[in-house]
Gaussian input, Z-matrix of N, CA and C with variables (Angstrom, degrees):
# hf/3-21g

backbone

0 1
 N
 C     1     B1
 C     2     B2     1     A1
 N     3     B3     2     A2     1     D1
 C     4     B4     3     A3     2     D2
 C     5     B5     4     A4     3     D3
 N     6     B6     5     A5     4     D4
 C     7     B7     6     A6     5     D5
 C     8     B8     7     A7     6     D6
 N     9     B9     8     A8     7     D7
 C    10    B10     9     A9     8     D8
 C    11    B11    10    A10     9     D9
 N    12    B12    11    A11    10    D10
 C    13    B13    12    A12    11    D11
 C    14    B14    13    A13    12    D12
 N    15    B15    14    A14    13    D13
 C    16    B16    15    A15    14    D14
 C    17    B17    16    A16    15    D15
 N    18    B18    17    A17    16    D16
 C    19    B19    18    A18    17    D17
 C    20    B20    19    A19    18    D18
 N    21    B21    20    A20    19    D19
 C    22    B22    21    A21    20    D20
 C    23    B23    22    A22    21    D21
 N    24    B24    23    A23    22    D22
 C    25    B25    24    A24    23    D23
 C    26    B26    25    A25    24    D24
 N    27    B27    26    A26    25    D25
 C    28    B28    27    A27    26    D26
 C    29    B29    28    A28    27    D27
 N    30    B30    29    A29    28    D28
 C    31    B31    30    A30    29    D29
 C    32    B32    31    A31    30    D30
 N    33    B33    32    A32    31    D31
 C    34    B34    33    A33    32    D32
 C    35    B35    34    A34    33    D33
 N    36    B36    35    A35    34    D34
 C    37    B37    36    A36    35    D35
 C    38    B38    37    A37    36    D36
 N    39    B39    38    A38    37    D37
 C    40    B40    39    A39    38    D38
 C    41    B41    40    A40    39    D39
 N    42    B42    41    A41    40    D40
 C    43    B43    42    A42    41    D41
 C    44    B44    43    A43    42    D42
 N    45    B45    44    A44    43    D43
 C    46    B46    45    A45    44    D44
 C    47    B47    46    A46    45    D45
 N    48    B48    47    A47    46    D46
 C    49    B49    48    A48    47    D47
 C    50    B50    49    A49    48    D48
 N    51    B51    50    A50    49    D49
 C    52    B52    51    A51    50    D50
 C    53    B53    52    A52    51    D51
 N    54    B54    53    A53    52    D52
 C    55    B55    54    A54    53    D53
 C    56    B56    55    A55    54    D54
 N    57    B57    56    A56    55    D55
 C    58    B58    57    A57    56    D56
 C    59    B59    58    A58    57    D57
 N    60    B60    59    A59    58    D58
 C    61    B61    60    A60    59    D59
 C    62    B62    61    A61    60    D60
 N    63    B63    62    A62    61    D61
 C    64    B64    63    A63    62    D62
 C    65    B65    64    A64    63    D63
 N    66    B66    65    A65    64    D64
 C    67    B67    66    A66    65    D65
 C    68    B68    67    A67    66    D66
 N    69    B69    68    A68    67    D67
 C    70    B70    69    A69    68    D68
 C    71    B71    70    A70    69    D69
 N    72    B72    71    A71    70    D70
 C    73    B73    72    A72    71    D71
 C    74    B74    73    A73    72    D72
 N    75    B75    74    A74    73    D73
 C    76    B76    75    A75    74    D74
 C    77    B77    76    A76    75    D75
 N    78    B78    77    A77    76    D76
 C    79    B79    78    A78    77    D77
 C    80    B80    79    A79    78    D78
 N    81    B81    80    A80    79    D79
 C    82    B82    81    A81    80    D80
 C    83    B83    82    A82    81    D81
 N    84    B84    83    A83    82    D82
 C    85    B85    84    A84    83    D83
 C    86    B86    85    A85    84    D84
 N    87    B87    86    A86    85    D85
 C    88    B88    87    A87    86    D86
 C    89    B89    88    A88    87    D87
 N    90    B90    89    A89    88    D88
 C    91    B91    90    A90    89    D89
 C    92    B92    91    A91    90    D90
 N    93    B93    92    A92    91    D91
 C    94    B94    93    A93    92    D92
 C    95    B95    94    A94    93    D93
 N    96    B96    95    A95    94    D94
 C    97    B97    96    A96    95    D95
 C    98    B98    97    A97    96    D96
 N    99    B99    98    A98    97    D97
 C   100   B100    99    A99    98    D98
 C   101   B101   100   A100    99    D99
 N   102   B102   101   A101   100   D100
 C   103   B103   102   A102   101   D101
 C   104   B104   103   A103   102   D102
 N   105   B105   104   A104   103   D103
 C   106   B106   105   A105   104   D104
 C   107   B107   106   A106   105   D105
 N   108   B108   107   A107   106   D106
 C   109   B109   108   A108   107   D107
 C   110   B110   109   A109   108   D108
 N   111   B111   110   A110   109   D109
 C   112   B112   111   A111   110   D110
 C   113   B113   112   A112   111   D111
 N   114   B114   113   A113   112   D112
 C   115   B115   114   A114   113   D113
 C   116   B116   115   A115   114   D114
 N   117   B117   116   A116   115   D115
 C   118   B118   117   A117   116   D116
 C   119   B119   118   A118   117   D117
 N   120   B120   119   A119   118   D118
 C   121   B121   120   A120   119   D119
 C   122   B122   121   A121   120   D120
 N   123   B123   122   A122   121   D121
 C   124   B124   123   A123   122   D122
 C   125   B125   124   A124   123   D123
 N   126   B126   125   A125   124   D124
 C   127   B127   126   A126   125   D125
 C   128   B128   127   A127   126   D126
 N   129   B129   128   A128   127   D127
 C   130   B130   129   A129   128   D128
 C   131   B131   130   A130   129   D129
 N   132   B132   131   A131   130   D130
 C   133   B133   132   A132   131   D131
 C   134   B134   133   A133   132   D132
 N   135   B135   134   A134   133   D133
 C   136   B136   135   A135   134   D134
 C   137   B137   136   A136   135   D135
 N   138   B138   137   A137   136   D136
 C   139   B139   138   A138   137   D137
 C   140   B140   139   A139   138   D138
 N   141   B141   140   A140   139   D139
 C   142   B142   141   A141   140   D140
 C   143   B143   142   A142   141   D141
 N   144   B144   143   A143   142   D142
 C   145   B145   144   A144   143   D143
 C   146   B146   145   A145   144   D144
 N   147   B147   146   A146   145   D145
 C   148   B148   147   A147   146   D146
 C   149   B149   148   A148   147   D147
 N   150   B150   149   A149   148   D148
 C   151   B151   150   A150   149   D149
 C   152   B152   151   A151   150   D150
 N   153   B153   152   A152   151   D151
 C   154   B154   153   A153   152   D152
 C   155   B155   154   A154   153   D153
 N   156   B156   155   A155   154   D154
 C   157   B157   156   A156   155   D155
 C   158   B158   157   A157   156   D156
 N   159   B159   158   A158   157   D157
 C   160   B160   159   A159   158   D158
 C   161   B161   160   A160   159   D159
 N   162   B162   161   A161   160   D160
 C   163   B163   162   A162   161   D161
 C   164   B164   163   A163   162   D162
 N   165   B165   164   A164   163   D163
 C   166   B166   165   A165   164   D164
 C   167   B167   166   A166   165   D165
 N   168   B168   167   A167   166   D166
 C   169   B169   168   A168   167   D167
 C   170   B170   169   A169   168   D168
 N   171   B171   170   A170   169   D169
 C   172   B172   171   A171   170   D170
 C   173   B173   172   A172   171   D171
 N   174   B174   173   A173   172   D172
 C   175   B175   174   A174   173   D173
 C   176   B176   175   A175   174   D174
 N   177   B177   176   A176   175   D175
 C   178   B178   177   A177   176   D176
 C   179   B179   178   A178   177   D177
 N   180   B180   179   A179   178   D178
 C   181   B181   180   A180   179   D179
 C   182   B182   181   A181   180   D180
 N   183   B183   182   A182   181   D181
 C   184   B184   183   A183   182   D182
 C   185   B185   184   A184   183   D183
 N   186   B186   185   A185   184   D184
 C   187   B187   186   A186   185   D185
 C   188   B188   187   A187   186   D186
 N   189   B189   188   A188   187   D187
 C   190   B190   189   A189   188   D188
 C   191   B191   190   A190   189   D189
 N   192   B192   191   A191   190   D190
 C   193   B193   192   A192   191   D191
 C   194   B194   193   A193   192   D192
 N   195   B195   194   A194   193   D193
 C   196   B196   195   A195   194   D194
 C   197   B197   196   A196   195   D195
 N   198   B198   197   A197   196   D196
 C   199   B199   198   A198   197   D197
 C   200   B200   199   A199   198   D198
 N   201   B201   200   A200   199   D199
 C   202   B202   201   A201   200   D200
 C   203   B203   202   A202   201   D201
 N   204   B204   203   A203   202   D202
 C   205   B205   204   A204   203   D203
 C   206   B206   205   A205   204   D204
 N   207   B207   206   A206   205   D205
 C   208   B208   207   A207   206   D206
 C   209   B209   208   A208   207   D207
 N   210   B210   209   A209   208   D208
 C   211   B211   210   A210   209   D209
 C   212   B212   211   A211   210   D210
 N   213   B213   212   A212   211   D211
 C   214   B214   213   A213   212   D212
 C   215   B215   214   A214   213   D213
 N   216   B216   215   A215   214   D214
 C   217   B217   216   A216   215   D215
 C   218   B218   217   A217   216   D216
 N   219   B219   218   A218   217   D217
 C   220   B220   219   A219   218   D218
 C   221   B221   220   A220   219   D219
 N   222   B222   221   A221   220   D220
 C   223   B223   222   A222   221   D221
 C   224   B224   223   A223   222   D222
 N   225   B225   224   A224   223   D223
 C   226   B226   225   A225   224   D224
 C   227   B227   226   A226   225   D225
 N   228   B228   227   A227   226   D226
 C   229   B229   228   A228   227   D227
 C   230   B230   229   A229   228   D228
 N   231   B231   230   A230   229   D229
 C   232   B232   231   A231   230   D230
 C   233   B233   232   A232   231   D231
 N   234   B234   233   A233   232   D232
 C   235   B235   234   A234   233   D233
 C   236   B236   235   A235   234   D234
 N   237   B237   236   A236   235   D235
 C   238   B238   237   A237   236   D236
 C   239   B239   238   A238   237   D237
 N   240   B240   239   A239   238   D238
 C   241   B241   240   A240   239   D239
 C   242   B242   241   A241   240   D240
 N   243   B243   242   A242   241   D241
 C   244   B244   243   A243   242   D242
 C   245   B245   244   A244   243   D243
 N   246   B246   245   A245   244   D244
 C   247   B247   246   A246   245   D245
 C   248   B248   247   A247   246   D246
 N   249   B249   248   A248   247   D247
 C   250   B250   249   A249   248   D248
 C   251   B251   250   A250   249   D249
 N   252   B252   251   A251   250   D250
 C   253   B253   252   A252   251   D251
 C   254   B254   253   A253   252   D252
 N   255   B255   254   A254   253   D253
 C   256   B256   255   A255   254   D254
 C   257   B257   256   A256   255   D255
 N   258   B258   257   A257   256   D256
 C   259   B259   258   A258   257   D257
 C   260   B260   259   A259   258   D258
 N   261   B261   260   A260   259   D259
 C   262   B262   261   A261   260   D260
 C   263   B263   262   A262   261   D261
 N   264   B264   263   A263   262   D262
 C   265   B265   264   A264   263   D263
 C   266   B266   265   A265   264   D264
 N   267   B267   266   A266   265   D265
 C   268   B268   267   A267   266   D266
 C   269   B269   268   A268   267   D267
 N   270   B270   269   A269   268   D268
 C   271   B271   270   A270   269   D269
 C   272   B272   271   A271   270   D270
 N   273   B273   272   A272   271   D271
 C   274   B274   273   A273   272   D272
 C   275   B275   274   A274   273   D273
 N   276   B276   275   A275   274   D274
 C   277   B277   276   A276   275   D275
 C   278   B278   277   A277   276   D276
 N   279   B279   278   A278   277   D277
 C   280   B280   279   A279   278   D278
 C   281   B281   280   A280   279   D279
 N   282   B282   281   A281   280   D280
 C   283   B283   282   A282   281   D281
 C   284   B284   283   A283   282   D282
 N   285   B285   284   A284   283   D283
 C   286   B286   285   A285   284   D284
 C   287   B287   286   A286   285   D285
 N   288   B288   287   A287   286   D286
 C   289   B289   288   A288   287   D287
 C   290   B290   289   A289   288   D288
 N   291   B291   290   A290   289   D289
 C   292   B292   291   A291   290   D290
 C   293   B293   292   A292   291   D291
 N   294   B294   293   A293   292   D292
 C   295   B295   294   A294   293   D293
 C   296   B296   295   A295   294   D294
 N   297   B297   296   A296   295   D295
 C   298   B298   297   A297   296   D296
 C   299   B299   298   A298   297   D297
 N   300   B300   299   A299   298   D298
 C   301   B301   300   A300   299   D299
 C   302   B302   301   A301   300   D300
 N   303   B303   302   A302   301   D301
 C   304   B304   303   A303   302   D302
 C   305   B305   304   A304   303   D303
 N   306   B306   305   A305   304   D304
 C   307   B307   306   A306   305   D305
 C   308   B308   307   A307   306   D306
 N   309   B309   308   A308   307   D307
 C   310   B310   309   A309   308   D308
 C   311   B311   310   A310   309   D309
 N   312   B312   311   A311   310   D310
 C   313   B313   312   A312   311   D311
 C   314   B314   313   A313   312   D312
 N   315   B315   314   A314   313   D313
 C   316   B316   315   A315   314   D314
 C   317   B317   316   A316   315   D315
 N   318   B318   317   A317   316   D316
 C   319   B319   318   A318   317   D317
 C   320   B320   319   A319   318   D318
 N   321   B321   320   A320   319   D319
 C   322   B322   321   A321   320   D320
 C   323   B323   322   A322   321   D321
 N   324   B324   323   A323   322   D322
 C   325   B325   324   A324   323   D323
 C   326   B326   325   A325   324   D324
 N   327   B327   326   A326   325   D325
 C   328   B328   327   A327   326   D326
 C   329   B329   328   A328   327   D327
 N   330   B330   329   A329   328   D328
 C   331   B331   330   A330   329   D329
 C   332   B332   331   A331   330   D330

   B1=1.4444
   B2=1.5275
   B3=1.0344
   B4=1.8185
   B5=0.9936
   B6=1.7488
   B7=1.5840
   B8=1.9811
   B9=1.3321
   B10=1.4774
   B11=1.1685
   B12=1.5536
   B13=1.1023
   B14=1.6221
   B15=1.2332
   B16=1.7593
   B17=2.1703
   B18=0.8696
   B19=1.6558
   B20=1.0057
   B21=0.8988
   B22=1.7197
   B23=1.8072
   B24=1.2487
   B25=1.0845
   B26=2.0082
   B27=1.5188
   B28=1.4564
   B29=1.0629
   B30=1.5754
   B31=1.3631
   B32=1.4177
   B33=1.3984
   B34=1.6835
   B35=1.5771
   B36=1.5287
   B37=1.4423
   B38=1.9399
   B39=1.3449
   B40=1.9005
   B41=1.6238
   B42=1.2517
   B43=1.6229
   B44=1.8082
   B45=1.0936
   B46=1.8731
   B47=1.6311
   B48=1.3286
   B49=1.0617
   B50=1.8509
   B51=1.1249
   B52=1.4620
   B53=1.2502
   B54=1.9590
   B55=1.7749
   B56=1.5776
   B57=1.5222
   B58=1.2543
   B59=1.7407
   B60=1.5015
   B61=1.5632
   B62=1.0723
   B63=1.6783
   B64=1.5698
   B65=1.4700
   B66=2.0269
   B67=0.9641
   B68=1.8709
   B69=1.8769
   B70=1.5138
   B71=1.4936
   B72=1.6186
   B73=1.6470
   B74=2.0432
   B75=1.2132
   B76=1.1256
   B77=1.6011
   B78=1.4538
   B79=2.4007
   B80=1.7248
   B81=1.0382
   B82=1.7594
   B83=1.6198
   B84=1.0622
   B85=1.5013
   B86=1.2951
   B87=1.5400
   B88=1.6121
   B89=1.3885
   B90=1.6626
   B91=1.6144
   B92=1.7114
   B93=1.3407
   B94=1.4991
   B95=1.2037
   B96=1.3036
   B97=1.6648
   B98=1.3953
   B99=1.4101
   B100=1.3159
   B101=1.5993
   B102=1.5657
   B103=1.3833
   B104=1.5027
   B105=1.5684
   B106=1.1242
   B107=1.4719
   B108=1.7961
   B109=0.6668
   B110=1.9417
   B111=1.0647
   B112=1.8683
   B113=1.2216
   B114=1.2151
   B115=1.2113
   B116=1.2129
   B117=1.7672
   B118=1.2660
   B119=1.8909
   B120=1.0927
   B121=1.7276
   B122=1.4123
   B123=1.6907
   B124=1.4907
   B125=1.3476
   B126=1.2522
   B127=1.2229
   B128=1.7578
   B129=1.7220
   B130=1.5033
   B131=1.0893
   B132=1.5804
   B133=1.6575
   B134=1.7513
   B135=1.0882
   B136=1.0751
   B137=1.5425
   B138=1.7647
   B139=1.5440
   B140=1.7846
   B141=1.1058
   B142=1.9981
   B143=1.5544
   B144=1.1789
   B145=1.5409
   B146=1.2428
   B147=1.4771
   B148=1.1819
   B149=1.8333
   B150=1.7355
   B151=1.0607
   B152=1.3365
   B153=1.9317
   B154=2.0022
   B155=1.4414
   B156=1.4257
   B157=1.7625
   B158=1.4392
   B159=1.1157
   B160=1.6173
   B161=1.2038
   B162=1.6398
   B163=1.8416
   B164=1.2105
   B165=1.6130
   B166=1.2067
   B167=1.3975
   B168=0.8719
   B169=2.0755
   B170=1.6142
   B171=1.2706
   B172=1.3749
   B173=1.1901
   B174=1.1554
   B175=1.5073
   B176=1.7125
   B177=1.2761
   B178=1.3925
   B179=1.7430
   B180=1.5144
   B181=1.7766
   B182=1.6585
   B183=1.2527
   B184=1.2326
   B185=1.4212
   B186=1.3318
   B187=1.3736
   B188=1.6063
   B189=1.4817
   B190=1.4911
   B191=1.3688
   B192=0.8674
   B193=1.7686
   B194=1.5988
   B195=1.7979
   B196=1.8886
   B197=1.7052
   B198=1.2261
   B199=1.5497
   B200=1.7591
   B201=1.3715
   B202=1.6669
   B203=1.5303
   B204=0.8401
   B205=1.9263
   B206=1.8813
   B207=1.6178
   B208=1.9286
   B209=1.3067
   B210=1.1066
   B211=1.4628
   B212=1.4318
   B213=1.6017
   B214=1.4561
   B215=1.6497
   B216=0.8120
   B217=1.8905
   B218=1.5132
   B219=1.1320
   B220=1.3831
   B221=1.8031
   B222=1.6540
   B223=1.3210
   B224=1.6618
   B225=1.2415
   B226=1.3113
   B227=1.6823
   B228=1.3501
   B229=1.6549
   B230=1.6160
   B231=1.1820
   B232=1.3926
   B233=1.3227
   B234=1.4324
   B235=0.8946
   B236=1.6177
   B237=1.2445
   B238=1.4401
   B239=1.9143
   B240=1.1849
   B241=1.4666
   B242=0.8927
   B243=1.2874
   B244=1.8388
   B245=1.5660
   B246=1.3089
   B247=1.1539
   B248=1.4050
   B249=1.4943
   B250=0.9365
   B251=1.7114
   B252=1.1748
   B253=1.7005
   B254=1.8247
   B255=1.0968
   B256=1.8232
   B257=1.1637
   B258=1.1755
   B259=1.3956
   B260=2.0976
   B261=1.1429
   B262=1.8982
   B263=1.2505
   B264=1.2054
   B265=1.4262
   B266=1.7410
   B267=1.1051
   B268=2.0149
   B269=1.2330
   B270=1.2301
   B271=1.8997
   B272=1.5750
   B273=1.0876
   B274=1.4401
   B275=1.6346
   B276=1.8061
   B277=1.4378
   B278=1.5372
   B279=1.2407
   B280=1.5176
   B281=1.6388
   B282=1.4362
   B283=1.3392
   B284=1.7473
   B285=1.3035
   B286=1.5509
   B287=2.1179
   B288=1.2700
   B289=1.4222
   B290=1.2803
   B291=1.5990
   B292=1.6798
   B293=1.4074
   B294=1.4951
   B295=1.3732
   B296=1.6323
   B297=1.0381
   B298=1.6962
   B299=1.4898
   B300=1.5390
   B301=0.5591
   B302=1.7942
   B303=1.1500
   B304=1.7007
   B305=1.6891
   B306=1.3603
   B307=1.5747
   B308=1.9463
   B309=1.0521
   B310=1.3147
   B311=2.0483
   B312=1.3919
   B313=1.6733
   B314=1.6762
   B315=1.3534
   B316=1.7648
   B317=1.3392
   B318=1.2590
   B319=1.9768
   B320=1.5417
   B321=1.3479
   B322=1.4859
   B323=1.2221
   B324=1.5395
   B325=1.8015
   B326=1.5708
   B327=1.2988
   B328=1.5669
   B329=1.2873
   B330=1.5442
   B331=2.2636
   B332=1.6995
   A1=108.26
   A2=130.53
   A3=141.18
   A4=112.08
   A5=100.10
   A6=128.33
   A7=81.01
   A8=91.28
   A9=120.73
   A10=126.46
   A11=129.48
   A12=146.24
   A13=125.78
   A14=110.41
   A15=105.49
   A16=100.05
   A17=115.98
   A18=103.12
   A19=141.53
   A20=123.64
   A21=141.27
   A22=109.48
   A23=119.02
   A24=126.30
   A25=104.02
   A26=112.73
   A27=127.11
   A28=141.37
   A29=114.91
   A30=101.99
   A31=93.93
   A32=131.99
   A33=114.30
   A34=97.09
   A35=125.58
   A36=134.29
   A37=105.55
   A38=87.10
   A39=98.88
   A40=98.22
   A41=107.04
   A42=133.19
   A43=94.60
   A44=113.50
   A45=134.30
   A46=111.49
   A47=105.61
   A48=110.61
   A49=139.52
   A50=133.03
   A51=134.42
   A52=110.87
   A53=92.20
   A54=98.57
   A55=93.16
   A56=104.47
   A57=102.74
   A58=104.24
   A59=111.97
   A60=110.95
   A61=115.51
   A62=130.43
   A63=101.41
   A64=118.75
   A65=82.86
   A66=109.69
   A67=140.62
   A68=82.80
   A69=112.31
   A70=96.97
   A71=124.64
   A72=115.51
   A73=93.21
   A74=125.60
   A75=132.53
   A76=131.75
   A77=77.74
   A78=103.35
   A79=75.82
   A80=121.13
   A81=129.46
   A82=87.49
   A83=109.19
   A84=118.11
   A85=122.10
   A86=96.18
   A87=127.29
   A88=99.88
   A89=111.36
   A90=122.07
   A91=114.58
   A92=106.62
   A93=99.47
   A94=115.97
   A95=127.11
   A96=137.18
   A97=123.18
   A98=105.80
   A99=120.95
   A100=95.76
   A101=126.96
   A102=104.06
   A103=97.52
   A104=163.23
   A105=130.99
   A106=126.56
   A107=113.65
   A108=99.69
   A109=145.89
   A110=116.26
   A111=108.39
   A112=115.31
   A113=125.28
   A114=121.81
   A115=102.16
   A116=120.43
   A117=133.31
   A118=106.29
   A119=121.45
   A120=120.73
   A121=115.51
   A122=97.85
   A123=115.05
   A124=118.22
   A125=116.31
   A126=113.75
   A127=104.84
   A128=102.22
   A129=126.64
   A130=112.57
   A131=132.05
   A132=119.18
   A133=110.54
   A134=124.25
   A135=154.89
   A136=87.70
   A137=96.67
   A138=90.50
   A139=86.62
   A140=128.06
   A141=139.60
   A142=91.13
   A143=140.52
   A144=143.66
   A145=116.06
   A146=117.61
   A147=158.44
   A148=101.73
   A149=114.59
   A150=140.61
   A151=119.03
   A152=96.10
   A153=94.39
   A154=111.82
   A155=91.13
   A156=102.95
   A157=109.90
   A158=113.08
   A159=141.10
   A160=111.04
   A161=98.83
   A162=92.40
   A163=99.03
   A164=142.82
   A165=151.58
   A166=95.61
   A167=122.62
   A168=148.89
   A169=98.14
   A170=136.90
   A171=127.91
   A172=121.03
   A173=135.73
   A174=123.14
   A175=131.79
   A176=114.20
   A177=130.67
   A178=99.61
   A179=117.91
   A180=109.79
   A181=99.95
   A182=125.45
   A183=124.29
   A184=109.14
   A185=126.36
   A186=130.13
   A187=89.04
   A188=107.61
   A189=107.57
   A190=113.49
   A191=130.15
   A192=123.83
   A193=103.88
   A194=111.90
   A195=109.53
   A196=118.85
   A197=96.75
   A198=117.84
   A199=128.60
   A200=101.90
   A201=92.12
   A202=110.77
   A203=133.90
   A204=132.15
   A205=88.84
   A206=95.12
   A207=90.11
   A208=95.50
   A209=112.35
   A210=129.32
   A211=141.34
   A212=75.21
   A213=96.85
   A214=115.48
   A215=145.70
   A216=149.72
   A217=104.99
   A218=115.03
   A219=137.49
   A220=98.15
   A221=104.06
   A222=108.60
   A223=123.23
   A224=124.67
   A225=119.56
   A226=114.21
   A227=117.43
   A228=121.97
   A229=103.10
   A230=149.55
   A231=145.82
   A232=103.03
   A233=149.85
   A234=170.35
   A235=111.88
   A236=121.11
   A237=122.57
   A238=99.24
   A239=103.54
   A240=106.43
   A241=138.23
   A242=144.20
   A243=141.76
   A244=126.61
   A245=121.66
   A246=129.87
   A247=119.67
   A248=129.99
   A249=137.56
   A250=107.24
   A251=114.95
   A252=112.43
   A253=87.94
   A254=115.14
   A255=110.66
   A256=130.23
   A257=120.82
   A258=145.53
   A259=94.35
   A260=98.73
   A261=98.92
   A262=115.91
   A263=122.01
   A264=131.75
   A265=102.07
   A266=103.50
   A267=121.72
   A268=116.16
   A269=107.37
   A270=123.37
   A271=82.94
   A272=110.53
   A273=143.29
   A274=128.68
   A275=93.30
   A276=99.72
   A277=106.89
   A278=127.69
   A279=143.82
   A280=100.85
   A281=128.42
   A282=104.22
   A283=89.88
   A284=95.91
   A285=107.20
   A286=101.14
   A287=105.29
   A288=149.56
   A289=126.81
   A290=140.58
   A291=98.26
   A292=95.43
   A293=108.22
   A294=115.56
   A295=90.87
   A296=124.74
   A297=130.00
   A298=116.28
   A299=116.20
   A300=143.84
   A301=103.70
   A302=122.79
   A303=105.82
   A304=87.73
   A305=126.47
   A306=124.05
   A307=123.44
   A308=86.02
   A309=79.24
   A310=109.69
   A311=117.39
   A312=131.58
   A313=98.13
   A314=105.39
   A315=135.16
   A316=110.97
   A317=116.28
   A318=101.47
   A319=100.92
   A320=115.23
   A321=134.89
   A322=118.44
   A323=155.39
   A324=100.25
   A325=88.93
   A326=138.73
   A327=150.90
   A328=89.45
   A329=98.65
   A330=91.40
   A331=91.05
   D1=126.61
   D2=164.37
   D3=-110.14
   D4=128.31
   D5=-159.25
   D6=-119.53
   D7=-155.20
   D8=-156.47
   D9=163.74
   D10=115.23
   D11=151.61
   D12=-64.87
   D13=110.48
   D14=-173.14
   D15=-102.02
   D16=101.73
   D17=163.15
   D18=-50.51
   D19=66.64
   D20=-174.66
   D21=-97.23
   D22=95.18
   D23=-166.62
   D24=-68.65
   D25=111.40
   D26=156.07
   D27=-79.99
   D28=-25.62
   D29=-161.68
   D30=99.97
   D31=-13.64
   D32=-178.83
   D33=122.55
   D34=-46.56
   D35=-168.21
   D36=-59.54
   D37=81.22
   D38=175.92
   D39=-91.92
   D40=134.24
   D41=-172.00
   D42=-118.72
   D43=131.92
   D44=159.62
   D45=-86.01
   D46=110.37
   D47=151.04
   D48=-104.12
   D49=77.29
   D50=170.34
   D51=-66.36
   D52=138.46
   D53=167.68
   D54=-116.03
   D55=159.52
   D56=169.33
   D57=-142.12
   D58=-178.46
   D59=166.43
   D60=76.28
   D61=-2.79
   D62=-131.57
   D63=164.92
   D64=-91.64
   D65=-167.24
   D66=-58.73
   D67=-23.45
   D68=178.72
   D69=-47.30
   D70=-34.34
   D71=-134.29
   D72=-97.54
   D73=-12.83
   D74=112.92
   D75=35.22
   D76=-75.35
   D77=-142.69
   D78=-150.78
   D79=50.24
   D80=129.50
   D81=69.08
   D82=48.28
   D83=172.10
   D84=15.05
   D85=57.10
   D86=172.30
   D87=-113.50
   D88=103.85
   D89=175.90
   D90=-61.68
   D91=-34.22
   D92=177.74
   D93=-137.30
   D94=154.16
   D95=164.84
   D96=-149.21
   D97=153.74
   D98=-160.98
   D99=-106.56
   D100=127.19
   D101=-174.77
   D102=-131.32
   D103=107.12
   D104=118.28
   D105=-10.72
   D106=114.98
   D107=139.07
   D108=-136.23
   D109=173.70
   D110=-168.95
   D111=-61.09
   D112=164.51
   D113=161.08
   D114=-86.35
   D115=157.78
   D116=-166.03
   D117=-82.27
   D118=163.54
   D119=-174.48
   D120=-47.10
   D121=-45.21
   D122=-176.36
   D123=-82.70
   D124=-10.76
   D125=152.43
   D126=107.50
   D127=8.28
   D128=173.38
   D129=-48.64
   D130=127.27
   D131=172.04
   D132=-63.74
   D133=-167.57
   D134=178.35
   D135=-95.15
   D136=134.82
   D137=170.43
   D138=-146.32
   D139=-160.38
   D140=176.43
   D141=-88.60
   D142=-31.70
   D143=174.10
   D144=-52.04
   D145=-66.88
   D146=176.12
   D147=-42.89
   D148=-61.11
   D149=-171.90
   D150=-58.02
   D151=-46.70
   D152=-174.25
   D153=-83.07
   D154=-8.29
   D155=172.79
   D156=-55.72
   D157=-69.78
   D158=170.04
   D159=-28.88
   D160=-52.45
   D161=-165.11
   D162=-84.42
   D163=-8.61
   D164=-161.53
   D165=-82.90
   D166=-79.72
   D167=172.91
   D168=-41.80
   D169=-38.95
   D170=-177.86
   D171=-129.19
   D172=-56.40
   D173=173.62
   D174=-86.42
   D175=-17.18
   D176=-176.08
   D177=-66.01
   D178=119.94
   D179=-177.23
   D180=-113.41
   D181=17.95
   D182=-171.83
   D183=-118.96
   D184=-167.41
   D185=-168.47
   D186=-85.08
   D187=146.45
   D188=175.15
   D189=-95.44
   D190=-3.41
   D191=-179.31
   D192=-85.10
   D193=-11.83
   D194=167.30
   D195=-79.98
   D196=-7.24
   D197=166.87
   D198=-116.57
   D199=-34.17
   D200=-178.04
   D201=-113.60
   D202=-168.63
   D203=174.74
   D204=178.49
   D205=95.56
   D206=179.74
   D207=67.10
   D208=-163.44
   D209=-165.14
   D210=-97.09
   D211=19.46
   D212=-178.46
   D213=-131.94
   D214=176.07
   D215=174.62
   D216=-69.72
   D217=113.66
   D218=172.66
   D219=-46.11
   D220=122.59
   D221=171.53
   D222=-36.06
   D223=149.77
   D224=-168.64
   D225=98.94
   D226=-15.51
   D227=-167.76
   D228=-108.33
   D229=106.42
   D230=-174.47
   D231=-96.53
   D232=138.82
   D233=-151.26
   D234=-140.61
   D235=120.04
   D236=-165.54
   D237=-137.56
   D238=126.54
   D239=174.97
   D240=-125.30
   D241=100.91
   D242=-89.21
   D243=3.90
   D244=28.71
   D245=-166.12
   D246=96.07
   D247=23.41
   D248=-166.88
   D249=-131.94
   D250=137.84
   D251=-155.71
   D252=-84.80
   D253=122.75
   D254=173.42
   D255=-57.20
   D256=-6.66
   D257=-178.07
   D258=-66.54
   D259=-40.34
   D260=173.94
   D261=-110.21
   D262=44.72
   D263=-178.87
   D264=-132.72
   D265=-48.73
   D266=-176.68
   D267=122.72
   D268=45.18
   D269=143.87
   D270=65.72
   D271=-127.92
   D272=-167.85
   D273=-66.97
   D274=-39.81
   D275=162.04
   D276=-103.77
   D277=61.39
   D278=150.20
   D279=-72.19
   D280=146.62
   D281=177.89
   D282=-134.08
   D283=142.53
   D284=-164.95
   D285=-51.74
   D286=165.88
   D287=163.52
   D288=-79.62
   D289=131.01
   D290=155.24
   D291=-77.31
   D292=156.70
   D293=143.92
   D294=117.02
   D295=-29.85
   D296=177.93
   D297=-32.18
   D298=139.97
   D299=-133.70
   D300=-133.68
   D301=91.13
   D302=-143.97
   D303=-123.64
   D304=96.23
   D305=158.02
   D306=-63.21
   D307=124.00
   D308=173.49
   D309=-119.92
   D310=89.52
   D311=-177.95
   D312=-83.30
   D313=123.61
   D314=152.96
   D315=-64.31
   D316=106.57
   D317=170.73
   D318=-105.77
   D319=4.20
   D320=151.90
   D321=-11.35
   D322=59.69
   D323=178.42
   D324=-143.28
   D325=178.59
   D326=-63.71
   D327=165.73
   D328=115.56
   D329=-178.17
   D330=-144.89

C-alpha cells in the first residue's frame, strides 16, 4: 500500500485522507495521505469545498471531470468522514476537524 505525507503547515491540525475502490488511481495510486493543512488568509476554516479545491489544484494526477462535476465529486464517489457518510454532516459546508479522517470510495468500475 503507498501512503504520503504532503507538508502543509497547520498549526499541528493533520487531517487523513484514504482512497479506496478506485479512487486511489486518481491521486497517483497513493491509498493514503497525511496532509497539514493552513489556515486560509482570511482566516476561513477548512471546509469539503475548500478541500476538493485543494485536492483538485494539487494532488489529483488524473483527468478531473472522473472526480469532480461543479464543485462537488462527480456522482459515483462516496465520501465518508470518520466513518460517517457526509451527506449527514453538510456535504460541502462540513468544516474540517483536526485529526479527520476523510474516505474517499469509487463505486466507479469498468466491465
Amino acid at each position: 500500500m503507498t501512503s504520503s505525507s504532503d507538508g502543509w503547515d497547520a498549526g499541528g491540525s493533520l487531517d487523513k485522507f484514504e482512497f479506496n475502490s478506485g479512487a486511489e488511481l486518481l491521486f497517483g495510486n497513493i491509498k493514503k495521505r497525511e496532509v497539514c493543512l493552513t489556515s486560509l488568509a482570511n482566516s476561513e476554516k477548512w471546509n469539503i469545498r475548500r478541500l476538493l479545491e485543494w485536492m483538485s489544484e494539487n494532488i489529483l494526477t488524473e483527468r478531473l471531470d472522473l472526480f469532480m462535476r461543479g464543485e462537488t465529486v462527480r456522482p459515483g464517489i462516496l465520501i465518508l468522514i470518520n466513518d460517517v457518510d457526509w451527506e449527514l454532516l453538510g456535504e460541502l459546508d462540513y468544516e474540517l476537524q483536526p485529526q479527520d479522517t476523510i474516505l474517499f470510495i469509487s463505486t466507479l468500475h469498468g466491465g
